[in-house]
C-alpha positions as CSV (number, residue, x, y, z in Angstrom):
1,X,156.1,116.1,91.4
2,X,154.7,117.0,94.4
3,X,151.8,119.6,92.4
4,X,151.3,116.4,90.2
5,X,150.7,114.2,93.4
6,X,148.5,117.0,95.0
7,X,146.2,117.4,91.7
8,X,145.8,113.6,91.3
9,X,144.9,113.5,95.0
10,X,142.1,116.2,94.2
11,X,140.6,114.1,91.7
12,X,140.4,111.6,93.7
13,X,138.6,112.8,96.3
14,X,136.2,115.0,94.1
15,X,135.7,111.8,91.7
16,X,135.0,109.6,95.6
17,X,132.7,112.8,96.5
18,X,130.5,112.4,93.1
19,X,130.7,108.7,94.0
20,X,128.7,108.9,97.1
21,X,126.5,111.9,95.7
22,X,124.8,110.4,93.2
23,X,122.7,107.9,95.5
24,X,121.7,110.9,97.3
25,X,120.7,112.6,93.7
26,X,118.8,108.9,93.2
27,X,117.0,109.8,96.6
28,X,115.8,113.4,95.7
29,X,114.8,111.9,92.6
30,X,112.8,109.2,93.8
31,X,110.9,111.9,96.2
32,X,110.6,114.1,92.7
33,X,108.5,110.6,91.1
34,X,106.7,109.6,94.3
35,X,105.2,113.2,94.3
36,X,104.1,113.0,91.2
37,X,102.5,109.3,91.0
38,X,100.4,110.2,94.5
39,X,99.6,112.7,92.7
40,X,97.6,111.1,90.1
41,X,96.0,108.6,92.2
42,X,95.3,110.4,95.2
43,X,92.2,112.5,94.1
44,X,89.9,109.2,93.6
45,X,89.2,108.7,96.9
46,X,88.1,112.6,97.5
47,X,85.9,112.4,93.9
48,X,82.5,112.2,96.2
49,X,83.8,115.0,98.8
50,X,84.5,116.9,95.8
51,X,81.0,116.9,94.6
52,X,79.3,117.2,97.6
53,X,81.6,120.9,98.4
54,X,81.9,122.3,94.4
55,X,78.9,120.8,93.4
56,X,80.8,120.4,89.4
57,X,78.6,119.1,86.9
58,X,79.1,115.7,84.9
59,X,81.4,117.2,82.3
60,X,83.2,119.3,85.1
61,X,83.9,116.6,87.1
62,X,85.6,114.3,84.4
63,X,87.9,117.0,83.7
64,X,88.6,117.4,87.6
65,X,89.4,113.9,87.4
66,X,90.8,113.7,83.7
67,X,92.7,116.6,82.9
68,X,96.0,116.3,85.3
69,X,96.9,113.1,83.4
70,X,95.8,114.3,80.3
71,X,97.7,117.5,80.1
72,X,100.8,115.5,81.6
73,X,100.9,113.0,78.4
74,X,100.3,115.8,76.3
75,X,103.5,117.8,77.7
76,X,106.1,115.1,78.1
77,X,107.8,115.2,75.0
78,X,107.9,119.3,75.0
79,X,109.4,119.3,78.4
80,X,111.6,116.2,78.0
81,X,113.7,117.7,74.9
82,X,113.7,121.5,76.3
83,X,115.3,119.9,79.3
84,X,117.9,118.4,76.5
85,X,118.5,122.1,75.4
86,X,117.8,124.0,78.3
87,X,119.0,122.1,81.2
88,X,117.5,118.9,82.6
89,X,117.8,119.8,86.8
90,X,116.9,123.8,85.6
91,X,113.2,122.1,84.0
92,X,113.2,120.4,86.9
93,X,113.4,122.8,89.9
94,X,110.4,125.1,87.7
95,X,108.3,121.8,87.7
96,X,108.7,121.6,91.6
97,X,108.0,125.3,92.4
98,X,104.8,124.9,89.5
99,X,103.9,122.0,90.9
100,X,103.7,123.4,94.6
101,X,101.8,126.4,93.5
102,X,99.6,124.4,91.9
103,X,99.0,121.8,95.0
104,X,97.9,125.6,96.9
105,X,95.5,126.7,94.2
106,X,93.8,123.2,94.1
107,X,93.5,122.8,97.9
108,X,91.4,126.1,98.4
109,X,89.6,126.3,95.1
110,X,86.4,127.2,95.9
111,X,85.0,126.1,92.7
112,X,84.9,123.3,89.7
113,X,86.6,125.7,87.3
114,X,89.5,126.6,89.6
115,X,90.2,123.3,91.1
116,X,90.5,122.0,86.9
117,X,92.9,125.2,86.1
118,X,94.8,123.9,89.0
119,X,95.0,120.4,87.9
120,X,96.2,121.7,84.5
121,X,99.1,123.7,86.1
122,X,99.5,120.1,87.8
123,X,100.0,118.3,85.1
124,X,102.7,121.2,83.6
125,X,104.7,120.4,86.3
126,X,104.4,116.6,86.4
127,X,105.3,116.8,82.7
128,X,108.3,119.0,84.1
129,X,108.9,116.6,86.4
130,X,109.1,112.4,85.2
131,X,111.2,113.2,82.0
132,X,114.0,115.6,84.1
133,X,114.0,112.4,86.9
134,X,115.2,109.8,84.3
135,X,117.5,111.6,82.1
136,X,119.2,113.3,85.3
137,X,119.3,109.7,86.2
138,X,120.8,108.5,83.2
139,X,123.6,110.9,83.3
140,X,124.6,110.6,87.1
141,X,124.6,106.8,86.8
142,X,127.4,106.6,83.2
143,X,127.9,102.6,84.3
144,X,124.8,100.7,83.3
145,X,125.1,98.1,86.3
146,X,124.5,101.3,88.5
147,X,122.1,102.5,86.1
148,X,120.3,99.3,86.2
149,X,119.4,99.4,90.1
150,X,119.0,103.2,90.3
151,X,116.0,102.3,87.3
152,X,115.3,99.4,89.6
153,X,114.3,101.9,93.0
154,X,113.1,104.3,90.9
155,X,110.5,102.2,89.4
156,X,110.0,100.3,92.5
157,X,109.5,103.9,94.0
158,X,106.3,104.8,91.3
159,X,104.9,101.3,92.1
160,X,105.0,102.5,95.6
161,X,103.3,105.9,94.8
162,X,100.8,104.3,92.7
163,X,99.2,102.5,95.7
164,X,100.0,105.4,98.6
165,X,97.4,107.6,96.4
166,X,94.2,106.1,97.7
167,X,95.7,105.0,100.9
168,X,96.4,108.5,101.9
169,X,93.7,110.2,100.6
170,X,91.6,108.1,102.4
171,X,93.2,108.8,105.6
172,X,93.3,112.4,105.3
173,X,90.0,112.5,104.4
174,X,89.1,111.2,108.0
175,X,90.5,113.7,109.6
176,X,90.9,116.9,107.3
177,X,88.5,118.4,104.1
178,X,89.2,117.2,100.7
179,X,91.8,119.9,99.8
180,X,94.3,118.6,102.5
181,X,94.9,115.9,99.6
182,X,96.3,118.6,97.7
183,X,98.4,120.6,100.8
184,X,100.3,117.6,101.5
185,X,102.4,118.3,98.3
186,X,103.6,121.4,99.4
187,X,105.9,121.0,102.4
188,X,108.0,118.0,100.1
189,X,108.4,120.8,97.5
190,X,109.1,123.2,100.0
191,X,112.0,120.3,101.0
192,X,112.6,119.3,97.5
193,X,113.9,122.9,96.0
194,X,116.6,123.9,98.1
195,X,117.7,120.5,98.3
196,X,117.4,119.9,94.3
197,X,119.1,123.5,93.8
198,X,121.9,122.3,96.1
199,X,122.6,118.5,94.9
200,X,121.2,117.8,91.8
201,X,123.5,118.3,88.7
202,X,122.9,120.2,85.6
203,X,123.3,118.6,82.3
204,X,122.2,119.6,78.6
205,X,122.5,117.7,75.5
206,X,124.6,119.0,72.4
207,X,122.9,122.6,72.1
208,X,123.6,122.4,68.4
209,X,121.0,124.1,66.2
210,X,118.0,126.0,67.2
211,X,115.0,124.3,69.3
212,X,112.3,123.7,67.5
213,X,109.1,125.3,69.2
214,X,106.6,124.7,66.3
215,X,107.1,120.7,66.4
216,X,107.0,121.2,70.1
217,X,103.6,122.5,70.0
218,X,102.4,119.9,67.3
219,X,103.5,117.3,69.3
220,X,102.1,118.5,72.6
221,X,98.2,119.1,70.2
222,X,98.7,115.7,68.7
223,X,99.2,113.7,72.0
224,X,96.4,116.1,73.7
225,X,94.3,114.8,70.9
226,X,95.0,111.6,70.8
227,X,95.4,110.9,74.6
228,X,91.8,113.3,74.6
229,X,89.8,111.2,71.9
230,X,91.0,107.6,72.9
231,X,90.1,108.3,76.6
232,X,86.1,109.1,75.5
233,X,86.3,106.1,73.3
234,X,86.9,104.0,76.8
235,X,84.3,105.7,78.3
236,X,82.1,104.6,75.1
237,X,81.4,107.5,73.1
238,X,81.5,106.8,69.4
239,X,80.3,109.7,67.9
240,X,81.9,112.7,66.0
241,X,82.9,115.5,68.7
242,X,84.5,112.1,70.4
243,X,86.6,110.7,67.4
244,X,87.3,114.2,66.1
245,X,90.1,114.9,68.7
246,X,91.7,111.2,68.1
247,X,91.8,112.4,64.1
248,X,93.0,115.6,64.8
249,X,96.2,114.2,67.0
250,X,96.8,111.6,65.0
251,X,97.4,114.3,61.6
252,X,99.3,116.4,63.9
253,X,101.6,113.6,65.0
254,X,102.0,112.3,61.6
255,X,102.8,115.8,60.3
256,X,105.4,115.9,63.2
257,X,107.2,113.1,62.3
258,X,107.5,114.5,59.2
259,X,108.8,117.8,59.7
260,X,111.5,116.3,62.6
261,X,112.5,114.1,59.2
262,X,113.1,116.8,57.5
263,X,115.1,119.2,59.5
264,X,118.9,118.7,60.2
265,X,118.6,119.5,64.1
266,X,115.0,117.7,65.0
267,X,113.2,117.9,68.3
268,X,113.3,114.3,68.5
269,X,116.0,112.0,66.1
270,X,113.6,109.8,65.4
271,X,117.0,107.4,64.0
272,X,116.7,106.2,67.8
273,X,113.9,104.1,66.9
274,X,116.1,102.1,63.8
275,X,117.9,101.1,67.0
276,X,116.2,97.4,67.5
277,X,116.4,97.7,71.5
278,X,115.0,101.3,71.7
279,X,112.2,100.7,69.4
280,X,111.6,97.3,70.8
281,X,111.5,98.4,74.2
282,X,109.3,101.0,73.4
283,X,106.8,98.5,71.9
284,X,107.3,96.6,74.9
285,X,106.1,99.2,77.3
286,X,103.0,100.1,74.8
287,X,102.3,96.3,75.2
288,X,102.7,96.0,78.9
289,X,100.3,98.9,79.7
290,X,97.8,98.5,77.0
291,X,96.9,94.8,78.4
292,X,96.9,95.6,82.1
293,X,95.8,98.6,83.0
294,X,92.0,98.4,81.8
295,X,92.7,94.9,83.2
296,X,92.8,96.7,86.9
297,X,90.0,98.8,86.6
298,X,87.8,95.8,85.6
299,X,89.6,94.4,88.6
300,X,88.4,96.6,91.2
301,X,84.9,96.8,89.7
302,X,84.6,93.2,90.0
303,X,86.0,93.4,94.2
304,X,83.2,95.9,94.7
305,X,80.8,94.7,92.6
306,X,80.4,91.0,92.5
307,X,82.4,90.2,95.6
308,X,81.0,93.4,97.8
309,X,84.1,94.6,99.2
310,X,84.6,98.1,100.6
311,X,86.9,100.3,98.6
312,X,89.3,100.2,101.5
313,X,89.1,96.1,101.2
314,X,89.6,96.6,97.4
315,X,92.8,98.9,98.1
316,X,94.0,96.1,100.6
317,X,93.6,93.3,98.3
318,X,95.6,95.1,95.6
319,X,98.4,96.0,98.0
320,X,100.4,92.5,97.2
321,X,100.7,93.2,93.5
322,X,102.4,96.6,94.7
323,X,104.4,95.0,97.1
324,X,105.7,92.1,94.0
325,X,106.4,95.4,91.9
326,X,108.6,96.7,94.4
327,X,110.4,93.6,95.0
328,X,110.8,93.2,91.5
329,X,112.1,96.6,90.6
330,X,114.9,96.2,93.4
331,X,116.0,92.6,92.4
332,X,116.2,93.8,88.4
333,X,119.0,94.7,88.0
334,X,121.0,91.6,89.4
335,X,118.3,89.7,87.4
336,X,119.1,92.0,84.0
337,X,122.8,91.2,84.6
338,X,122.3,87.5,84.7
339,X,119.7,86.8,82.3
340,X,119.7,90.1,79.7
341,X,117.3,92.2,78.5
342,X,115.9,89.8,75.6
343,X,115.1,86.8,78.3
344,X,114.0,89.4,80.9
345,X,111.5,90.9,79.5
346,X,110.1,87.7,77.6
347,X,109.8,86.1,81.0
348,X,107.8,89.0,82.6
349,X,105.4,88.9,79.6
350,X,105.1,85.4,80.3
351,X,104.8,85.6,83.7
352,X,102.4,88.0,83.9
353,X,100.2,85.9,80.8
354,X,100.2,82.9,83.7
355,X,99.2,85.3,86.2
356,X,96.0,86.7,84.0
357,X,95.7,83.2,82.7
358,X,95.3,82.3,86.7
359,X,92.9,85.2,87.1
360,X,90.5,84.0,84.8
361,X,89.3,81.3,87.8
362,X,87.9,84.1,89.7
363,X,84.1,83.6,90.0
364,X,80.7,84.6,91.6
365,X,82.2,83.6,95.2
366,X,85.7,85.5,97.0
367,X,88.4,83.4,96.5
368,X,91.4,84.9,98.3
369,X,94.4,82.2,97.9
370,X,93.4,82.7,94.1
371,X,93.3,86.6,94.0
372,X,96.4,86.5,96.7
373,X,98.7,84.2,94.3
374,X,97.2,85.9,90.9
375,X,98.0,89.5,92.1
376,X,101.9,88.5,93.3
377,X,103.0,86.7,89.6
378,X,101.1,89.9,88.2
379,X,102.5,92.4,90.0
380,X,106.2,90.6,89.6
381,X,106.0,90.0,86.1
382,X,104.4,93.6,85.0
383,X,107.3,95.0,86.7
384,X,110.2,92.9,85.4
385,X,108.6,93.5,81.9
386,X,108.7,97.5,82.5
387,X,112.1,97.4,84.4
388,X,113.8,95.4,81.3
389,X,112.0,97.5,78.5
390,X,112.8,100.8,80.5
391,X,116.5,100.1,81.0
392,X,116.9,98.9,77.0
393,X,115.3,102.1,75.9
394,X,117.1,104.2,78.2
395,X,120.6,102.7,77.6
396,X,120.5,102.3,73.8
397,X,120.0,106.2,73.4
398,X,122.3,108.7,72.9
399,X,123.3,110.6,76.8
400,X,122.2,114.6,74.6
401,X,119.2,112.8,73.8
402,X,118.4,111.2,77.3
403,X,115.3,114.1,78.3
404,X,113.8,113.2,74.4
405,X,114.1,109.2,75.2
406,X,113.3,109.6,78.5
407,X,109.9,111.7,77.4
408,X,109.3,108.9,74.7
409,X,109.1,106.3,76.9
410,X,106.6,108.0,79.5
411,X,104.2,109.1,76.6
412,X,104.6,105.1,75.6
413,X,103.5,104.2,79.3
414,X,100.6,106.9,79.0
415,X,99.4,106.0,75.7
416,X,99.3,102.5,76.2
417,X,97.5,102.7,79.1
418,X,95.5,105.2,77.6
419,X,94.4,103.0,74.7
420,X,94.1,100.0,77.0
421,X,91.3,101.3,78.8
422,X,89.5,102.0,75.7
423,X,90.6,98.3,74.1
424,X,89.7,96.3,76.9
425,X,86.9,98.0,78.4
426,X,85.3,97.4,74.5
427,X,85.6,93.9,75.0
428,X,84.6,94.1,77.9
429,X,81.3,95.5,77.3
430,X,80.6,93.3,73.6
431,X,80.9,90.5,76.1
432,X,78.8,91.7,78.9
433,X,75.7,93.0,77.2
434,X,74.5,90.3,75.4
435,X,73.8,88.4,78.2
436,X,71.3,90.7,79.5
437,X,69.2,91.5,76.3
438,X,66.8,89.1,77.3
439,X,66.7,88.1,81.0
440,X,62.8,86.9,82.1
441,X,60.5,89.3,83.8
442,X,62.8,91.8,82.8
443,X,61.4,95.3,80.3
444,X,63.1,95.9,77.3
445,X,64.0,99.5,78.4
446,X,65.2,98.0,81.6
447,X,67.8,95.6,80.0
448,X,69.2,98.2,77.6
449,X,70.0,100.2,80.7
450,X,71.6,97.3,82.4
451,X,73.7,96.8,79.7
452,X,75.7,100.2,80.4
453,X,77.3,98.7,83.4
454,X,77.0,96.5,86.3
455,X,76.4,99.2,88.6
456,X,73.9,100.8,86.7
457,X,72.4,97.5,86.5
458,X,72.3,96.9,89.8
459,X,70.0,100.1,90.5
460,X,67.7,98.6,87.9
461,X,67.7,95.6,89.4
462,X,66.7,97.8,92.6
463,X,64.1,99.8,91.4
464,X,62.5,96.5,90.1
465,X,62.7,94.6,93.2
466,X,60.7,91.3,93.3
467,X,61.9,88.1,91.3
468,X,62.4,90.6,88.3
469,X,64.9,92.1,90.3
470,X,66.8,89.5,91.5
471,X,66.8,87.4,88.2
472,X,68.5,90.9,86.4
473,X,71.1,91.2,89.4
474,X,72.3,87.9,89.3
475,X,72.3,88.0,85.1
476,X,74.3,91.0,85.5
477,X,76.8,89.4,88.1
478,X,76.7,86.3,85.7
479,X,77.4,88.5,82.2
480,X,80.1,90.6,84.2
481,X,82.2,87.7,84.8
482,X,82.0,86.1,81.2
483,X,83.2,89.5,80.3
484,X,85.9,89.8,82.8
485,X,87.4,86.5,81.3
486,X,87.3,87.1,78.1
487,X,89.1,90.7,78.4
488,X,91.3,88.1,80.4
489,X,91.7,86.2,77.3
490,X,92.4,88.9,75.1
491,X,95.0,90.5,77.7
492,X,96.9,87.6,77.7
493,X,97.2,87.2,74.0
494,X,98.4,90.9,74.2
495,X,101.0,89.9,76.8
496,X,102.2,86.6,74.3
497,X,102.4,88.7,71.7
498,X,104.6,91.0,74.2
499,X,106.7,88.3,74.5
500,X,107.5,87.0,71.0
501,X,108.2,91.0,70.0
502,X,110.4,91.4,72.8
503,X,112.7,88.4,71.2
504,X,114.4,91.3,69.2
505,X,115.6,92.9,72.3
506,X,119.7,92.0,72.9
507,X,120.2,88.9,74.5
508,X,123.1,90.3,77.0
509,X,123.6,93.1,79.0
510,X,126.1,95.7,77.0
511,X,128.1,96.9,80.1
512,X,130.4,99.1,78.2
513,X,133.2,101.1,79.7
514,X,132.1,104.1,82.2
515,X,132.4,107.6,81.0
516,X,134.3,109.7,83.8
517,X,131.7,110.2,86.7
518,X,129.5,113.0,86.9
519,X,131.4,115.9,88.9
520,X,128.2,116.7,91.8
521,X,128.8,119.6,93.6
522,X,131.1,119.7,96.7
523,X,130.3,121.6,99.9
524,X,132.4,124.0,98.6
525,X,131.1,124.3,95.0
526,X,127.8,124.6,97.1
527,X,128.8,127.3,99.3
528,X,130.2,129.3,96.0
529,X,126.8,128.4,94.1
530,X,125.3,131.5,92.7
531,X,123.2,129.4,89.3
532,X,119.5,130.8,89.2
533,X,116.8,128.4,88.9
């Protein structure tokens, strides 16, 4: 009786132990994500510091800028399911020792082609890196009310990371060179390994069958591809060498899908997406980014551009749609409990439809209550939208498949915000440039290159000077907000249409029974530790 009673008493107090753990796992994995989205934001602000030092040419520098996120798409779903059969926290430790050797390399490159080699190796380890985070997450948090806040701080984390990127490089750029943008990595990961190797738990999916390294590499080619052609379509390059890479992909994904079809163990089991919620939710987030984020970029063109403010200003005015994110992804989960995931997400669609439809007031002239009030209900409702689509997808799949779903839904996020940029900035532009084909006193040759952009219309407008001059800035200032509002238009019938698909999602919250918690280790099981990254 008394071994009985001892035992049970063990449980107990290991089963308490993993209890108290896991938020400490939800903390090391929050670090893990905010590492990883300063990471893609932070070398904007350096871009001219950059140039002036390495002197890159034009092609060098976009892949300075391009290639971290690029490579990081492209990788997601290779990393995500080898984490399924190798070990999730084990993919994740390499990412953070790859991603701090990287973060060296790219602070003292001394020249274009290192610092992009770098931001490649960068991208490995991100890809390493935001798969391992949710699926670990998934398996420490079995009860989906946990679940539902820990995906609440996570995401309210990235929304924080997102807008930390400029801020800090900015400051460090003050006071250091541009590679100290890079060196501030390095002491978190110096702090993140021991303390990942130490808490973090290891978890695999099923193991059965071999893993399949051919469909690895086609999926990893086809998202390069497609990721590769659709970001030179947004940047407005129609011809061949720029649609060749988006045909390219989009075979080798198609040829994927076929061969995971066929075979009896596949990469991915694509029978997650005949689940309504998973392939729902994964629409969802396609949706979300695809009519926002071009939508921000046209945003903080039009604060410098038309209303003159300083990048810093621009970064300032931006900061309340970070801070509604963040108060969003901590209240979701108590709002996913009391509403579901069907009405959730429809009302973040919606939301954030009244918050573009609000935006499309925005004039010549600064209007800050308007920008103020437009940025809260968009930052609020993007992030309900992306909490509730997140939490569907992530629940509905199968716990040896979390690292696949988990990779499924970031490559969603990246290729919707991927093709975004090229969707909207095309309307964008068919709306702009008409109104500057014929604009008085102003050459023909002039015009056409005013129609390229408003900034490259406003050094026309410069070297024209005189009434000329004037008459072509203000046209260009005029044409740039017709377009903005109807890319408004369009993003908000994106977002409605958002909305009606997400009426497929479940209309409550499935809060089935826990499995048995997670066993984390114990001081002990630390101490006695001997498992090589």
């Amino acid at each position: 009786m008394s071994g009985t009673t001892t035992a049970a008493a063990a449980l107990r107090r290991r089963a308490a132990g993993a209890g108290a753990n896991r938020w400490v796992v939800l903390v090391v994995l929050c670090v893990s994500l905010l590492l990883v989205a300063v990471d893609a934001t932070v070398l904007h602000v350096a871009v001219p510091a950059v140039t002036e030092d390495l002197k890159p040419g034009a092609i060098e520098l976009l892949w300075i800028v391009d290639i971290y996120p690029l490579v990081c798409a492209s990788l997601l779903i290779l990393f995500g399911t080898l984490g399924d059969r190798v070990g999730r926290r084990r993919i994740l430790l390499l990412g953070y020792g790859l991603f701090g050797v990287a973060s060296g390399i790219a602070a003292l490159a001394d020249t274009a082609q290192v610092l992009i080699a770098a931001r490649a190796l960068l991208g490995v380890g991100g890809a390493m890196i935001m798969p391992a985070t949710l699926s670990i997450l998934r398996q420490v948090f079995p009860d989906r009310r946990e679940r539902a806040l820990a995906i609440g701080i996570w995401s309210a984390v990235a929304a924080v990371g997102a807008a930390v990127g400029p801020l800090l490089g900015g400051f460090l750029l003050e006071h250091f060179w541009w590679g100290s943008v890079f060196l501030v990595n390095i002491p978190l990961m110096l702090v993140s390994l021991p303390i990942g190797r130490l808490l973090l738990p290891e978890s695999k999916g099923d193991g059965r069958g071999p893993w399949d390294v051919v469909g690895a590499l086609m999926a990893a080619a086809g998202l390069f591809g497609v990721v590769l052609g659709v970001k030179q379509l947004g940047g407005g390059e129609v011809d061949g060498p720029a649609v060749l890479p988006l045909v390219l992909g989009a075979v080798l994904l198609v040829l994927f899908v076929r061969r995971q079809r066929r075979r009896r163990y596949p990469l991915v089991d694509l029978r997650m997406f005949a689940r309504p919620a998973f392939s729902t939710s994964v629409g969802c987030i396609v949706l979300a980014m695809l009519a926002l984020v071009g939508l921000e970029l046209i945003a903080a063109q039009y604060l410098q551009l038309v209303l003159g403010l300083s990048p810093l200003e621009t970064g300032l005015r931006l900061l309340p749609l970070t801070f509604a994110a963040m108060a969003s992804g901590l209240a979701g989960a108590r709002m996913l409990r009391r509403f579901g995931p069907r009405r959730m997400v429809c009302a973040g669609f919606a939301l954030t439809a009244v918050a573009v439809l609000t935006l499309m007031a925005m004039g010549g002239e600064d209007n800050p209550g308007l920008l103020l009030l437009g940025f809260l209900l968009l930052g609020f409702g993007l992030e309900t939208t992306l909490f509730g689509a997140y939490e569907s997808m992530l629940s509905e799949a199968p716990q040896e498949q979390a690292g696949g779903a988990a990779a499924i839904g970031e490559t969603s996020y990246q290729l919707g915000a991927g093709i975004g940029i090229a969707l909207l900035g095309t309307v964008m532009n068919a709306a702009y440039a008409p109104g500057l084909s014929s604009v008085p006193g102003v050459p023909g040759r002039a015009s056409a290159s005013a129609e390229h952009s408003l900034g490259e219309a406003y050094e026309v407008a410069d070297r024209l000077g005189g009434p000329a001059g004037v008459a072509l800035r203000r046209a260009a200032q005029d044409s740039f907000v017709h377009g903005l509002h109807v890319t408004l238009l369009v993003s908000a019938g994106l977002l409605v249409l958002g909305a009606v698909m997400a009426l497929r999602l479940p209309r409550v919250m499935q809060c089935e029974e826990a499995a048995a918690p997670v066993e984390l280790p114990g001081p002990r099981e630390v101490a006695d530790s001997r498992v090589s990254v």
